[in-house]
C-alpha positions in Angstrom: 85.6 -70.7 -69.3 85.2 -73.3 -71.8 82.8 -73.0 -74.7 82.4 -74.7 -77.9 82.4 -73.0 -81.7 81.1 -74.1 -85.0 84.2 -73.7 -87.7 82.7 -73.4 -90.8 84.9 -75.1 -93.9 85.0 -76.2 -97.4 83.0 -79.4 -97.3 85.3 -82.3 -97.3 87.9 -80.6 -96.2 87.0 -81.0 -92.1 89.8 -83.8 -91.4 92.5 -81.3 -92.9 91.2 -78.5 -90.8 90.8 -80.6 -87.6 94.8 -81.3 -88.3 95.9 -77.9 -89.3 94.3 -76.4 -86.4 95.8 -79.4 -83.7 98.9 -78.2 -85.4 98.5 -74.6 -85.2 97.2 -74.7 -81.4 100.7 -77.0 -80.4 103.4 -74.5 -83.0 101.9 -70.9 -81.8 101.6 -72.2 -78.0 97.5 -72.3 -77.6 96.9 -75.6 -76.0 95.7 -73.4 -72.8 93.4 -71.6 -75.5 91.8 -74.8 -77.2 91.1 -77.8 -75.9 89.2 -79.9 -78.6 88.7 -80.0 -82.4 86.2 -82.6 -83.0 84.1 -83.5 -86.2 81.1 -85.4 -85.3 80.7 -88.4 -87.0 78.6 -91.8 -87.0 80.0 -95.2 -87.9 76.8 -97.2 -90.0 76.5 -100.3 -91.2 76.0 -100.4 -95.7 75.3 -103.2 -98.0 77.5 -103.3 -101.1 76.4 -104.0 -104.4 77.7 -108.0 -103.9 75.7 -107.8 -101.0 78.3 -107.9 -98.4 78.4 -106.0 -95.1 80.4 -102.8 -94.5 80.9 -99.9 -92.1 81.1 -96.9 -93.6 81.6 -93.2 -91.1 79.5 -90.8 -91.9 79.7 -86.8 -91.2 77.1 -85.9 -88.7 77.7 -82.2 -89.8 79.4 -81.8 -93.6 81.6 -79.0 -93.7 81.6 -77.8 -89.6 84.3 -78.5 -87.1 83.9 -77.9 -83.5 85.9 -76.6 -81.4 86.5 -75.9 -77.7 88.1 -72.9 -76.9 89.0 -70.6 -73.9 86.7 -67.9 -73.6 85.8 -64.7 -70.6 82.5 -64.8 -70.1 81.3 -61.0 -69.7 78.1 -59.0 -69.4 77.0 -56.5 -71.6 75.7 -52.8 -70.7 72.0 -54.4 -70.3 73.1 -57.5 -68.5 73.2 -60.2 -71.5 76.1 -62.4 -70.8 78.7 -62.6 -74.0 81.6 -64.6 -74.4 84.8 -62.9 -75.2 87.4 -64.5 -77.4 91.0 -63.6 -77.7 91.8 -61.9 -80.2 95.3 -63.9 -81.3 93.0 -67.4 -81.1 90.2 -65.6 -83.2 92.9 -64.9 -85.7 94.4 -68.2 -85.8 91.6 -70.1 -86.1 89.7 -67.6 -89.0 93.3 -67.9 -90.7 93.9 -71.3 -90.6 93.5 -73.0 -94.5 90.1 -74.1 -95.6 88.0 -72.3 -92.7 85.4 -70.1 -94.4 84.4 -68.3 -90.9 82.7 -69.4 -88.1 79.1 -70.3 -87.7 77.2 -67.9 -85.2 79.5 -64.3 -87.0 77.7 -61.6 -88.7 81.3 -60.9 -90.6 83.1 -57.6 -90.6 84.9 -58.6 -87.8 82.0 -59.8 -85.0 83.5 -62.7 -82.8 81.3 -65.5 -83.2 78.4 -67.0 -80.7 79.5 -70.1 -78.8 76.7 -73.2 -79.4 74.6 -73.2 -76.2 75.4 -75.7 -73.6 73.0 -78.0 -73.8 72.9 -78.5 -77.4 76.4 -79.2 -77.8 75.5 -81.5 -74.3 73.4 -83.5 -76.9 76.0 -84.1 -79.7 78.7 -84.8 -77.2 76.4 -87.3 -75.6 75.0 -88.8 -79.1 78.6 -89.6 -79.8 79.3 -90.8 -76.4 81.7 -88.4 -75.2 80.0 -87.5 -72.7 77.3 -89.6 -70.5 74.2 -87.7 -69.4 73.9 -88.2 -65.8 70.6 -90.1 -64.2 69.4 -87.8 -62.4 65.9 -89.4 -61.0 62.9 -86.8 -60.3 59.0 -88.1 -59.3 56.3 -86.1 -59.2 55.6 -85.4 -55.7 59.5 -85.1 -54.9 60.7 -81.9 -52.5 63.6 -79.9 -54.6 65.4 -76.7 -53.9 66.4 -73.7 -56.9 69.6 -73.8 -56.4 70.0 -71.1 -59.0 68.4 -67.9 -60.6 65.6 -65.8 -59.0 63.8 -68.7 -56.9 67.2 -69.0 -55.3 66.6 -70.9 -51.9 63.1 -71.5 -52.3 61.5 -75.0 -51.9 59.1 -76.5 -54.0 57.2 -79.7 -55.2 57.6 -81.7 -58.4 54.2 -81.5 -60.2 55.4 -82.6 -63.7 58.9 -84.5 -65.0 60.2 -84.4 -68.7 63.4 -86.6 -68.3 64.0 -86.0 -72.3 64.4 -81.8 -71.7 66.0 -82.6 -68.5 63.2 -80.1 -66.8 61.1 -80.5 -63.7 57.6 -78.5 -63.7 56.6 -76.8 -60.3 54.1 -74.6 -58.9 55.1 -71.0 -58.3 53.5 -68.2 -56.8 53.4 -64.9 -58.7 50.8 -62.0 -57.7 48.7 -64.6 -55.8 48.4 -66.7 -58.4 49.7 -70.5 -58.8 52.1 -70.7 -61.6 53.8 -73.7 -63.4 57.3 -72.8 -64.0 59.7 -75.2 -65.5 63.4 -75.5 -64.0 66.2 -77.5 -65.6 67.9 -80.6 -63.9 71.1 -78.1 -63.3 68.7 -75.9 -61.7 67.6 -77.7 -58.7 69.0 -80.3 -56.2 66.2 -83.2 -54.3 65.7 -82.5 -50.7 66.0 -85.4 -48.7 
């Protein structure tokens, strides 16, 4: 499973870090173990003191890297899911010149938390790596959970936030009518 991780680095140092771990990953055979290293950046446009126009690219995140690696996702003894990294990868990457640690470790040897989906789902798509698909709800609509504990069970739209991606609907619990919110992944329009 693929998941994304926050390198942490000496600030300035990113590009160097982005190249010395693309080397690393080709020379010690770990292009099945990471797939991206990607610092996000934004190109803006600056005046310059004569008044002419330039672009100047701008860190989005001074002194991070990101990186997509190859992870097992697992569940803990009460059922939380974790993400376990090899250890060879962990190594390489903590070891490679200029990385400080990753973003999401306690130290003392705890693998590192991988950035939730659908933030990194937001940076991707503020670059423009990836495009967010239109998905079109209405209020009123007929959908299906096509995941979780409401499994199977139809409902009706009552409420749409397209910006959280998350369709409100009512539920009931105990006898009782319940707004519960599902995201767009969630759920799939019945025609």
């Amino acid at each position: 499973m693929k998941r994304w991780y926050i390198v942490t680095t000496y600030s300035g140092y990113e590009n160097s870090v982005k190249q010395d771990l693309e080397r690393r990953r080709e020379s010690m055979n770990m292009s099945d173990l990471i797939y991206q290293v990607l610092i996000p950046e934004e190109t803006v446009e600056v005046v310059d003191k004569k008044g002419k126009k330039k672009e100047k690219v701008n860190k989005l995140f001074p002194g991070y890297v990101f990186v997509e690696m190859e992870v097992e996702k697992k569940n803990d003894p009460s059922g939380r899911e974790i993400f376990d990294m090899d250890e060879d990868l962990w190594f390489m990457v903590r070891n490679t010149p200029k990385v400080t640690g990753f973003l999401g470790s306690s130290g003392g040897g705890t693998k590192p938390v991988p950035v939730p989906k659908e933030e990194m789902d937001g940076i991707l798509n503020k670059l423009g790596l990836i495009v967010k698909p239109k998905l079109e709800y209405n209020v009123g609509d007929k959908i299906v959970i096509i995941s979780g504990s409401f499994k199977d069970r139809e409902y009706e739209i009552v409420s749409v936030n397209p910006e959280k991606e998350k369709v409100t609907v009512l539920t009931e619990m105990f006898g009782f009518a319940t707004e519960t919110e599902f995201l767009f992944s969630e759920i799939k329009k019945i025609s």
